[in-house]
C-alpha positions in Angstrom: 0.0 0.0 0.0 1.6 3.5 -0.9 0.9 6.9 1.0 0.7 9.6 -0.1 2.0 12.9 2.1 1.2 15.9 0.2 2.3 19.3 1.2 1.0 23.1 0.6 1.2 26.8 1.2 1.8 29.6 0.0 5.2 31.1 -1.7 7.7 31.7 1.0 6.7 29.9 3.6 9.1 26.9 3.5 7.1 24.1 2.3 9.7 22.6 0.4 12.1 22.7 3.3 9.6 21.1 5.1 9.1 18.6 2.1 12.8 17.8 2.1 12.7 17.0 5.7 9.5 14.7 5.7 11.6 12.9 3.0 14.3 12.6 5.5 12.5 11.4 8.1 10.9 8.3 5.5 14.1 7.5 4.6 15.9 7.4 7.5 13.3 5.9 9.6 10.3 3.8 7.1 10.7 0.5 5.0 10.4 0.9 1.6 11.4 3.5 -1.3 10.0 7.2 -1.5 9.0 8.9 -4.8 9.2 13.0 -4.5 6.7 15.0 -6.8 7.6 18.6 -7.4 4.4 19.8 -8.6 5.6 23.6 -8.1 6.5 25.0 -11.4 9.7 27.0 -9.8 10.7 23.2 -9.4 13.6 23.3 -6.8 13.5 20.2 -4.8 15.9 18.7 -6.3 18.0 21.2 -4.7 17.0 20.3 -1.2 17.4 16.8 -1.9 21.0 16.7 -3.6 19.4 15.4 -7.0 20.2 16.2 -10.7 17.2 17.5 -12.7 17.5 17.4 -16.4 14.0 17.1 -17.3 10.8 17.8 -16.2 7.4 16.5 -16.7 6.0 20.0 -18.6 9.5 19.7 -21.0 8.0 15.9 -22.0 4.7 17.2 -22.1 5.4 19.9 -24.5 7.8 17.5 -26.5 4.6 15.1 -26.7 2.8 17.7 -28.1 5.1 18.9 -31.0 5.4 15.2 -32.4 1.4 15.1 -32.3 1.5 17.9 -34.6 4.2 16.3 -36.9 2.3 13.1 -37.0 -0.9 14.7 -37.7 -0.1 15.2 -41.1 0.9 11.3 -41.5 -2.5 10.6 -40.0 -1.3 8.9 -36.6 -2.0 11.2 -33.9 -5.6 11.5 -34.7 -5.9 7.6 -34.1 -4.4 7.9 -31.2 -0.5 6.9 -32.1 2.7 9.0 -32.9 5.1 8.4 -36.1 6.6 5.0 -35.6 3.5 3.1 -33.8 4.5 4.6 -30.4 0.6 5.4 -28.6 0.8 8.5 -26.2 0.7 6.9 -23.3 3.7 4.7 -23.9 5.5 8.0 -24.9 4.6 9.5 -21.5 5.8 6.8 -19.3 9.0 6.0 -21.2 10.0 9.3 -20.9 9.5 10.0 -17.4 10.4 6.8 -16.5 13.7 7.5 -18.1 13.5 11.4 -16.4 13.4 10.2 -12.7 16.7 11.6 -10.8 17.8 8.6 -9.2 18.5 8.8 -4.9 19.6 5.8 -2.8 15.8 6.3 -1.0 13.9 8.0 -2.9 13.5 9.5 -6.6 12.3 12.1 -7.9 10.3 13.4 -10.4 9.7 16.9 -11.6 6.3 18.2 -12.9 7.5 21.7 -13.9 6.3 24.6 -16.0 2.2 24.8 -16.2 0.5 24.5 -19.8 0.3 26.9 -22.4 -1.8 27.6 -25.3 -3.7 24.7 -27.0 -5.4 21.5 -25.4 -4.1 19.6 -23.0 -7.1 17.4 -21.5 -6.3 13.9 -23.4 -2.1 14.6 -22.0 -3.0 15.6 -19.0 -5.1 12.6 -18.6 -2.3 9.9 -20.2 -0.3 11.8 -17.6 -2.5 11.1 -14.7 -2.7 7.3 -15.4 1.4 7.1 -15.6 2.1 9.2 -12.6 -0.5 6.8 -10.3 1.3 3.8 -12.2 4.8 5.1 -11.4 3.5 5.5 -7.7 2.2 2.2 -7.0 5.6 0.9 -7.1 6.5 3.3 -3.7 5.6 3.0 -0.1 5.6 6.4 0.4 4.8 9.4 -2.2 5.6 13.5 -1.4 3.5 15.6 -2.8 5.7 18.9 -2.9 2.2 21.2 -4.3 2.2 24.9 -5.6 -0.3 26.8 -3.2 -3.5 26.6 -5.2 -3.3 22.5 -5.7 -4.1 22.7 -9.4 -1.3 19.6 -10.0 -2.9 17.6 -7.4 -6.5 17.5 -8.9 -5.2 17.1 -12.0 -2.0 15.5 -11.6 -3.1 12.2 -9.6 -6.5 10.0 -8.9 -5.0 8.9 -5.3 -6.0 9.7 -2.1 -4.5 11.7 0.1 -3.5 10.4 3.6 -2.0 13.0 4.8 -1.7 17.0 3.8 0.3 19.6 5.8 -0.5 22.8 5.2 2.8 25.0 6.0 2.2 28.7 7.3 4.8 31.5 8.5 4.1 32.9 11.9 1.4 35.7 10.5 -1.8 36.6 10.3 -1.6 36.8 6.6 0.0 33.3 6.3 -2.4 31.7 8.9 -5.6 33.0 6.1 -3.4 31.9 3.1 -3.5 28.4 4.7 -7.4 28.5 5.8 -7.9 29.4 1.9 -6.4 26.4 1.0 -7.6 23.9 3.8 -10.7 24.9 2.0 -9.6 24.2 -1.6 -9.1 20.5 -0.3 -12.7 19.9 -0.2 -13.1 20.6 -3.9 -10.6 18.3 -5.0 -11.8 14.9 -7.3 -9.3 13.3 -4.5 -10.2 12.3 -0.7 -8.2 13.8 1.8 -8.0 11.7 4.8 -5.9 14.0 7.2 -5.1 17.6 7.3 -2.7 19.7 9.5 -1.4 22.6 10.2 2.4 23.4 10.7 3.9 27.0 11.8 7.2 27.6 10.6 10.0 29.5 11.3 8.8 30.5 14.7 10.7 32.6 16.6 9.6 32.2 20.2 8.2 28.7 22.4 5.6 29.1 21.9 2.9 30.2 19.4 1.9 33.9 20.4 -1.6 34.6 21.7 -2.8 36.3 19.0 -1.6 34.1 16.5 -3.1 31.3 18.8 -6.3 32.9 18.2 -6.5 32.9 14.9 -5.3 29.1 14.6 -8.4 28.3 16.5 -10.3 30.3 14.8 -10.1 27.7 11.5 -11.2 24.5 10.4 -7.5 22.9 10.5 -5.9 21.3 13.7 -2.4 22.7 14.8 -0.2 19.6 14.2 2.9 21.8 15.2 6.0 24.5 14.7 9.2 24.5 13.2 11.8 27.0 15.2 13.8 29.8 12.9 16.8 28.2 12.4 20.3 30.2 11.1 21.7 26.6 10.1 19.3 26.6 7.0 20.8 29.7 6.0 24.5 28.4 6.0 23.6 25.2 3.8 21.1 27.7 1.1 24.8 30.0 0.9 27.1 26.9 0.3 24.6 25.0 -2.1 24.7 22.1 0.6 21.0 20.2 0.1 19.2 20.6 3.4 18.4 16.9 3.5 22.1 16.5 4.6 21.1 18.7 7.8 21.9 16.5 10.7 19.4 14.8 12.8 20.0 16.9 15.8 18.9 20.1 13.5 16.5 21.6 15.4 14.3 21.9 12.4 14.7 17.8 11.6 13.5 17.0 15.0 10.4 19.1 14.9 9.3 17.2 11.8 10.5 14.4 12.8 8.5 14.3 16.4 5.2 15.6 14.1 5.4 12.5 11.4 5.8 10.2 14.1 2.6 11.3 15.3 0.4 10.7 12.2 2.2 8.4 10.8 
């Protein structure tokens, strides 16, 4: 059985910090092998995680797309197949089969830039069915997700067992994540779990008035991350954060959170 861990919020805020250390926590501590999905088109996992990233899913997508239009006038594409034989679908998973960036736990794929002009509902479909194929050969899948969650309605048919929804210390981040709490209940997908993680915080304890407004929405406090200068020496060197060390203060507040749902 695969779970699926997705995680959201808006730009800023440290969600894929966050995502890197979930992943670190899997690997270091859960059976089985780990697929990361960087469904944010400024795609920068990879960085966290130490990976190469040649490809992405949008640069196959848009490849995909350009030999439908040559094959069109050889008659193949409207029956469903590319020059050679090759159907879509088959052209999909080959290629991001063969774009995975390759860890000793976990892999990696990329989804990238969002569409542009033309149709994509029959790709984006093909590319649902070989992403959730992909998956089903993981025990765990991380969902790294732009703020609005487009990728995941349209990216994956799974459930969701867990989503954390990753907030700064402010009033303004603490609305941006109630806005998208709410977006959950209009995805095609069942969310089983939702949370709410503070990060970055500077103090014990989460302020009163911040308190306030937590309680104030439909989200349980699952629980903070401190500020942490560390974070800031491995971003200036290029180090991936995954290689932060298990008594990072950061690593452990994640850490004593996952162990708690998971």
């Amino acid at each position: 059985m695969t779970t699926t861990i997705a995680l959201a919020g808006k730009g800023g805020v440290g969600k894929t910090t966050v995502a890197g250390m979930v992943i670190k926590y899997l690997a270091q501590t859960q059976p089985g092998a780990i697929l990361a999905i960087d469904a944010d088109p400024s795609a920068n996992l990879n960085m966290v995680l130490g990976l190469d990233l040649e490809w992405t899913v949008g640069d196959i997508r848009e490849g995909l797309l350009d030999k439908v239009k040559e094959s069109l006038t050889a008659g193949g594409a409207a029956m469903g197949t590319l020059e050679g034989g090759m159907n879509k679908r088959d052209y999909l998973d080959y290629e991001i089969r063969t774009a995975l960036s390759e860890g000793k736990r976990f892999d990696l794929i990329a989804m990238g830039r969002s569409e542009g002009p033309g149709c994509y509902c029959a790709v984006n479909h093909n590319l649902r069915d070989v992403i959730d194929s992909i998956s089903k050969n993981y025990r765990y899948v991380v969902i790294d997700n732009e703020a609005g969650l487009e990728h995941l309605s349209r990216r994956t048919t799974r459930d969701v067992q867990v989503m954390l929804i990753i907030s700064d210390p402010t009033q303004r981040g603490i609305v941006a994540a109630e806005r998208i709490a709410e977006l959950r209940k209009e995805l095609d997908i069942n969310v089983e779990n939702a949370y709410l993680i503070v990060n970055r915080l500077n103090s014990e304890s989460v302020p009163d008035a911040l308190q306030k407004r937590i309680d104030a929405i439909d989200l349980p406090l699952l629980g903070t991350i401190p500020s942490n200068d560390d974070l800031l020496e491995f971003e200036f060197s290029g180090r991936p954060l995954i290689e932060l060390g298990d008594d990072s203060p950061v690593y452990e507040a994640v850490a004593a959170m996952l162990k708690g749902v998971l």
